[in-house]
LOMI-994465 format. One record per residue: residue in three letters; x, y, z of N, C-alpha, C in turn. Coordinates in steps of 0.1 Angstrom, whole numbers, plus 5000, padded with zeros to 4 digits. Last residue first. Layout:
BEGIN
alaXYZXYZXYZ;...
END
This chain:
BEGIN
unk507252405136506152475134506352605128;unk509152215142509452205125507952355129;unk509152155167510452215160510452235149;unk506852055176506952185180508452235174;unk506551825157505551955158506352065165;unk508151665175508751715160507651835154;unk506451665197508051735196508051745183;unk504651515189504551645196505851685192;unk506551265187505451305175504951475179;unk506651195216507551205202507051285190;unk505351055231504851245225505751265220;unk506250795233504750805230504050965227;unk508450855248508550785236506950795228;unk508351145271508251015268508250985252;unk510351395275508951355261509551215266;unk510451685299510551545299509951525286;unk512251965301510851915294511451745293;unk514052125324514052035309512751945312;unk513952305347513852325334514152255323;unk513152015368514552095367514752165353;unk511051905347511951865359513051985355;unk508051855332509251955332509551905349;unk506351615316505951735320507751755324;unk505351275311505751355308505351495314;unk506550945319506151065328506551185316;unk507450685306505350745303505250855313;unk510350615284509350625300507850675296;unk512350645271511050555269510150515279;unk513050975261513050865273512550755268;unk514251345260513951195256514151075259;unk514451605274515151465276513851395269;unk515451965266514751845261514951705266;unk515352325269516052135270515152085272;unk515752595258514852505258515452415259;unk517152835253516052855262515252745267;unk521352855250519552805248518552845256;unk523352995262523252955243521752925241;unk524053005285523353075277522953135271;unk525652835300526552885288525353005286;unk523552715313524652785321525552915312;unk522752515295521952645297522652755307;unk524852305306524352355290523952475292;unk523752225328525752255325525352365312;unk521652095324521552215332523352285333;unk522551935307521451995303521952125311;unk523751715326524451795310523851925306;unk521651675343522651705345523251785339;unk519551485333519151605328520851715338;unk520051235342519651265327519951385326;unk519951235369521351255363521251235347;unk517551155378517851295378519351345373;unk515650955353516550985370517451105366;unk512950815350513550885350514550895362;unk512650465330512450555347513050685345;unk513650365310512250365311511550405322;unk515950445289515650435300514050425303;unk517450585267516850465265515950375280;unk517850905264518250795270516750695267;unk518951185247518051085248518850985258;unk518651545254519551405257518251325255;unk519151845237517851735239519151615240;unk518452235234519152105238518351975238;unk517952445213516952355215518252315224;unk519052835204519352675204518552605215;unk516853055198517453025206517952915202;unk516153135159515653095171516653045184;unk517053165132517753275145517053255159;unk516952885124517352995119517953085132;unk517652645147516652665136516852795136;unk519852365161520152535153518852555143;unk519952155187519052175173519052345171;unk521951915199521752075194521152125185;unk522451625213521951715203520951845204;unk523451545242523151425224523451515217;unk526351675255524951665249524551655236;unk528551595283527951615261526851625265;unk531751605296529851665297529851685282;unk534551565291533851435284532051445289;unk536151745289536051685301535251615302;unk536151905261537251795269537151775281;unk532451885259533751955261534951845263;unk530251865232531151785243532251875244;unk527151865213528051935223528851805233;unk526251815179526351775196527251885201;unk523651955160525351875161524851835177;unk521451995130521651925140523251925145;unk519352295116521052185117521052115129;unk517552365092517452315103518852255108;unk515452445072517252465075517152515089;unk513352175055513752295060515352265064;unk512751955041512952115035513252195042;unk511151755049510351845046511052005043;unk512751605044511651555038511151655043;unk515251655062515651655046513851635039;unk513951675092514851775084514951795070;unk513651385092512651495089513051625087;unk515951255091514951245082513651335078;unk517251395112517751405097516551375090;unk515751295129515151405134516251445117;unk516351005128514751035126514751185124;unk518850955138518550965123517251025118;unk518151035166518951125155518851125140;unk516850825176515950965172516551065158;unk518150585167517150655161516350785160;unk520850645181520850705167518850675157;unk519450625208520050755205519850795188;unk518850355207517950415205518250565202;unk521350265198520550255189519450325191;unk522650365226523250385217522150365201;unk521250155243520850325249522050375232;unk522449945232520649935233520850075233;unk524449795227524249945220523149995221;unk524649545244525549655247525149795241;unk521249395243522649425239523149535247;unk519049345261520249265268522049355257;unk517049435242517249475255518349445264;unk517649315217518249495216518149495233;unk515949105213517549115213518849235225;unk513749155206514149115219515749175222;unk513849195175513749305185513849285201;unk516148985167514548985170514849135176;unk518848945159517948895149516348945151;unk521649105154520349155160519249055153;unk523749165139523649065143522449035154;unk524849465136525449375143524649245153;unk523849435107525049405109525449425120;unk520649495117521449365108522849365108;unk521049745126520749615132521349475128;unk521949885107522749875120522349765125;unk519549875096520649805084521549805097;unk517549995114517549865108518649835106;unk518750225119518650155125518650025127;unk519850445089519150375095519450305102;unk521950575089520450655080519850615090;unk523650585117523550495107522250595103;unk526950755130525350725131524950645118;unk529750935151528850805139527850745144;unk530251255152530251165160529251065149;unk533651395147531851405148531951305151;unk535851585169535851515160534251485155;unk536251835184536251885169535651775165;unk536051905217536151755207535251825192;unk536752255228535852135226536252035214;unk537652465250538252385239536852275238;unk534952765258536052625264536052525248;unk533452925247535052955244536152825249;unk531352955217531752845230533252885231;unk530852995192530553125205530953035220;unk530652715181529952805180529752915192;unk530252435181531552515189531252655187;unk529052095183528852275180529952355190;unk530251885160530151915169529852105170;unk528151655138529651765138528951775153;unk527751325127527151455134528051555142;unk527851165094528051225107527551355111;unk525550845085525751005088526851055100;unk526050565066526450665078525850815074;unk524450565043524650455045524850505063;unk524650745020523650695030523450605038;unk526950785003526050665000524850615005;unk528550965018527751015002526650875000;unk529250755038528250875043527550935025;unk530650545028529050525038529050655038;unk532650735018531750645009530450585012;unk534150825040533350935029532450845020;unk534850585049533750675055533250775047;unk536850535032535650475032534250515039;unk538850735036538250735026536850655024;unk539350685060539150825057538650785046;unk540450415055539350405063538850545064;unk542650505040541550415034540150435043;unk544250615057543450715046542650615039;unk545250435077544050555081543150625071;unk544950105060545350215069544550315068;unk543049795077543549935070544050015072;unk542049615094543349605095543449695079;unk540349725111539649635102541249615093;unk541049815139540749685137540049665125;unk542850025123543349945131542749815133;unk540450205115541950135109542550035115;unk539350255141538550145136539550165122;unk541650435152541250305161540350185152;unk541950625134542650555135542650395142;unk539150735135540050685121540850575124;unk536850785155538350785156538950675144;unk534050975161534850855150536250895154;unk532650895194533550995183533850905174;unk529450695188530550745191531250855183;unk526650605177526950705194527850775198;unk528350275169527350425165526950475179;unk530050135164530850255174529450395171;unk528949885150529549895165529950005171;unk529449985122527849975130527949935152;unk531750015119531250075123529850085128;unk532049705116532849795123532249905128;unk530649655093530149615104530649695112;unk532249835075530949855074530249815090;unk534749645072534649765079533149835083;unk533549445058533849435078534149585082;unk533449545038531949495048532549475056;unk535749595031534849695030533849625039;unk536949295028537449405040536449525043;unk535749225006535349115018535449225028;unk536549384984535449394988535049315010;unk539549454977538749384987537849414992;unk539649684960539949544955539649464963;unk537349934948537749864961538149764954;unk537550214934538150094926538650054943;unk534150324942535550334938536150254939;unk531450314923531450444932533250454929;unk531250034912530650154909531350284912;unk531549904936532449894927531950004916;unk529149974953530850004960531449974944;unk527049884938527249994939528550054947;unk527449614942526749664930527449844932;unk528749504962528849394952528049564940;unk527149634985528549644984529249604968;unk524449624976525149714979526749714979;unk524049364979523949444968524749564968;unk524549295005525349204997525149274979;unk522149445023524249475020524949425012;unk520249345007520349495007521549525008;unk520049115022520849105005520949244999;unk520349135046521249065040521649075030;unk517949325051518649355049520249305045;unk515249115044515849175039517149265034;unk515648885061515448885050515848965039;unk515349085088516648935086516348875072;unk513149155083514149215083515449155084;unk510048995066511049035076512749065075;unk508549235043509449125047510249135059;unk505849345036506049275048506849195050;unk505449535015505749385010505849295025;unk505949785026504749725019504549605016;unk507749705044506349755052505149685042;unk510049675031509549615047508449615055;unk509949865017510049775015509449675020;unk510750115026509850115026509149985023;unk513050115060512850145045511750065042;unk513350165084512450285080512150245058;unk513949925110514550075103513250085098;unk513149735131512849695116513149845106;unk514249755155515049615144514349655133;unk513450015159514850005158515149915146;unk510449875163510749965155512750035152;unk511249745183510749675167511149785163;unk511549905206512749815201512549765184;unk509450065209510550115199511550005195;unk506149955193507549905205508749955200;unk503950135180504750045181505850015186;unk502350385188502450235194503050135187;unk504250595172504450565184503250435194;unk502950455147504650435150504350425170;unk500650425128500550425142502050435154;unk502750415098500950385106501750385118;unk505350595090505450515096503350485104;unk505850865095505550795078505050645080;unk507050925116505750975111505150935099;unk509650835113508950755120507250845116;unk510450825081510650865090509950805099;unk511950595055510850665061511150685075;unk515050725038513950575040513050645053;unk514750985025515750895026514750755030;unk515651194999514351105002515051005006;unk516451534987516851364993515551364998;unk516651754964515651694976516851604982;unk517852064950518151944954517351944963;unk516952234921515952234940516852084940;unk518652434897518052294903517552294918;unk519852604888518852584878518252464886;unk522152704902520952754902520152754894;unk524452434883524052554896523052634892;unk524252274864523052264867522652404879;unk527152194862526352214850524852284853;unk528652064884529752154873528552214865;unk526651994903527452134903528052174891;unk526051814890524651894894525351994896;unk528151644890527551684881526851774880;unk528151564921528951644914528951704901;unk525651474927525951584928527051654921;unk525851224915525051264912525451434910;unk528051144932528451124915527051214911;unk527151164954528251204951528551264939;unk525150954958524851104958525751194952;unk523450754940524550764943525050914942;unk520550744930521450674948522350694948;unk518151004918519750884917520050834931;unk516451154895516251054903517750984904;unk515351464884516251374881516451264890;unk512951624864513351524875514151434874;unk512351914845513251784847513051734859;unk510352094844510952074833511451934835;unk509652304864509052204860509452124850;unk509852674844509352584856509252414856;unk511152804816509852774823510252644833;unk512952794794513152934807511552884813;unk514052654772512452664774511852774785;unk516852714769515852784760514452784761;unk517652634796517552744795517152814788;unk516652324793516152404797515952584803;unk518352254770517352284770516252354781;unk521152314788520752364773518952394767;unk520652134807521252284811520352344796;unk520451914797519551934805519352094803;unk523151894788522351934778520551954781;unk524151834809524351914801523652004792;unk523651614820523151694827523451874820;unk524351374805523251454798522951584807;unk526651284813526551414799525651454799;unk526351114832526151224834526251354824;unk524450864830524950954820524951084823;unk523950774858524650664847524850714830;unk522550924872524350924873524550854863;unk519750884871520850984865521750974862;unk517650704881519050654880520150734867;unk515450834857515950744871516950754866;unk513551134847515051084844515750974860;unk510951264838511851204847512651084845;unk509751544820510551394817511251364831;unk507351734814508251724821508651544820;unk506651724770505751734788507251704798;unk507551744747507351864755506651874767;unk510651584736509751604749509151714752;unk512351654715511051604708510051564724;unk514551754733513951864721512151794717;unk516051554738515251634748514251744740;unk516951414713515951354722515151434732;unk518351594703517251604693516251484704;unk520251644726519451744722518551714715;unk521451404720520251424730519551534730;unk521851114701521051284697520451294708;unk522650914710523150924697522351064693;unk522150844737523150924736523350934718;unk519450764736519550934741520750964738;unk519350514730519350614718519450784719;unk521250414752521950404738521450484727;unk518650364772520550554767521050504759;unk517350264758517650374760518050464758;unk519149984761518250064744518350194748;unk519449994790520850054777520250034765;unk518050084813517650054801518550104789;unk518950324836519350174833519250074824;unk517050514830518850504821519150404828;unk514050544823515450454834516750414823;unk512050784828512750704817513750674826;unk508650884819509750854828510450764821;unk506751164818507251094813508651024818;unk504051234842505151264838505851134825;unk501551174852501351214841502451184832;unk501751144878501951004872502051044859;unk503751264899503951264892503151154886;unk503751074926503551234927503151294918;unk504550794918503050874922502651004922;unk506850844906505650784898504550834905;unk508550944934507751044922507551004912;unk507750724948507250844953506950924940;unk509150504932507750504937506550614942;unk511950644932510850594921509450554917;unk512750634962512650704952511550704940;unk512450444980511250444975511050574965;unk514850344989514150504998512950524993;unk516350204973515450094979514750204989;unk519750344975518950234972517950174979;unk519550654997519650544996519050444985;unk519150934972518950884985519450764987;unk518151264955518951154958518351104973;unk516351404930516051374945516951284943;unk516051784916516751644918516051574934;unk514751964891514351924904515951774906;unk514752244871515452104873515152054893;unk513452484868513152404859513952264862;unk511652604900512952554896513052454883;unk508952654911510352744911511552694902;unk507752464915507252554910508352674906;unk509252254926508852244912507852354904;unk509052364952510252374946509952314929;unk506652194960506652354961507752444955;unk506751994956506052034949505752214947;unk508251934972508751884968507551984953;unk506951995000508552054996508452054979;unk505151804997504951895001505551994993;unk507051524994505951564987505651754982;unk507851445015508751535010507751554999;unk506551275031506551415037507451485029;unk504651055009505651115019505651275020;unk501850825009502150985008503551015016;unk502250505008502150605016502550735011;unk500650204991501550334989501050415003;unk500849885000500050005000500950125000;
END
């Protein structure tokens, strides 16, 4: 059953404006399904289909020329000439609406998008569904909701997630790492991959997860840049901003998604998660990834980091919305409250950088302790109301 996404909105509102639209994201984000639907009128074409592009590249001007309704273009990257000649025609048509371009590989996408397309395009991302995209989420058990991530697959088709995401990595690596850049040990890349699904919550330290996937430093510098253009990781910078005490520069590692974390580290039931070691760490990177998700699907400029001094007081996350006060917000995975949640917090507002802290819990007490607003797991959904309003 199709779901309306929240990038829609945006999405339709920037195709009023802009003759080249783009949306990048993960393989399998339901790209293609969203803007068939958004879109059915449109004319669509999968440059994966080598008749195709074999006849777009023998006259693309006289191909783009004989289109006069808006053309969506899948899996872009796989000719980036044409972004060219995108350029071309649609600077002689000077009207609105013209192109969609659809790709998973952000990098390659983007980079194109710059040498040829600057201010003629609305970049989107569409990443795998948020928890509001998601029927009834907050009654559903956060642990399930962890083991079974956000992609859309899993929902409509109801495969279980030890099903799915096996062959999601074994594509992924096997399809689109060789693609991207010339890995000669593939085997090494997926353990590094795992690797990191173990240090989500944490500083990235290059050198330490080089070390155990037995690489050197600028490979594993380099492969991180490959899970993050790829959607695969996100990092989360730190805010230093008007702060005079020294603070940890390095970011900190997170997965799109929860699910695909899950599966590589070996998580088969949502039981699981209550006995593991990354339980208060997975539920961390769900909110985080959740609150990127909704950030990028509905368009706004919004920035997430953390705060940590060198004396190792953090805070999850710093939410910067235009010129409004900064947000603070600790999650814990805890199902009691206790008064050393909200500690960091009250260190925090000392600085008087913010007006507003936040603890997120999986508890059921909501209301305000020691000026930070308690959200149980179940007014989740309130909050992202009161930051995106």
């Amino acid at each position: 059953m199709y779901v309306d996404r929240q990038l829609k909105k945006n999405l339709l509102e920037m195709f009023k404006k802009f003759p080249v639209i783009s949306i990048t994201g993960p393989r399998q984000s339901g790209k293609t399904t969203f803007i068939r639907n958004t879109f059915p009128d449109f004319e669509y074409i999968n440059l994966e289909r080598l008749d195709i592009l074999s006849l777009i590249k023998e006259d693309p001007i006289g191909f783009l020329s004989s289109r006069p309704h808006p053309v969506i273009f899948d899996e872009a990257q796989k000719y980036p000439e044409l972004f060219s000649f995108v350029q071309v025609i649609s600077d002689q048509r000077r009207t609105a609406g013209q192109y969609i371009l659809l790709g998973s590989q952000s990098f390659l996408l983007n980079e194109h998008i710059n040498q040829t397309l600057a201010g003629r395009i609305s970049i989107n991302k569409l990443l795998p569904f948020d928890v509001t995209e998601i029927s009834n989420f907050s009654e559903i058990n956060v642990n399930e909701l962890i083991w079974k991530g956000g992609y859309p697959r899993i929902y409509d088709f109801e495969i279980p997630p030890e099903d799915f995401y096996p062959s999601y990595i074994q594509t992924y690596i096997e399809r689109d790492i060789r693609t991207l850049k010339n890995i000669g040990d593939l085997h090494a890349f997926a353990t590094f991959t795992g690797l990191c699904a173990g240090r989500i919550g944490q500083l990235l330290n290059l050198s330490s997860i080089a070390n155990d996937a037995g690489v050197s430093v600028n490979t594993a510098k380099s492969w991180i840049s490959i899970l993050e253009a790829s959607y695969i990781i996100t990092l989360l910078r730190p805010y230093y901003k008007n702060v005079n005490k020294r603070l940890i520069k390095s970011p900190k590692l997170y997965f799109v998604d929860t699910g695909l974390a899950c599966s590589l580290l070996r998580i088969n039931t949502p039981e699981m998660i209550n006995t593991h070691y990354l339980k208060g760490s997975l539920f961390e990177n769900l909110i985080i990834s959740d609150l990127i998700k909704q950030i990028e699907h509905r368009g706004r400029n919004v920035k997430l980091y953390f705060w940590r001094e060198s004396n190792g007081v953090e805070i999850d996350c710093i939410i910067e919305k235009d010129a409004d006060p900064l947000m603070s917000l600790e999650i814990k995975a805890g199902q009691s409250y206790n008064k050393d949640y909200v500690q960091n917090l009250k260190a925090f507002r000392k600085l008087g950088l913010n007006e507003q802290s936040f603890l997120i819990y999986q508890g059921d007490q909501y209301g305000k302790i020691n000026d930070a607003e308690l959200i149980p797991w179940s007014y989740y959904h309130k909050f992202i109301d009161r930051i995106f309003k």
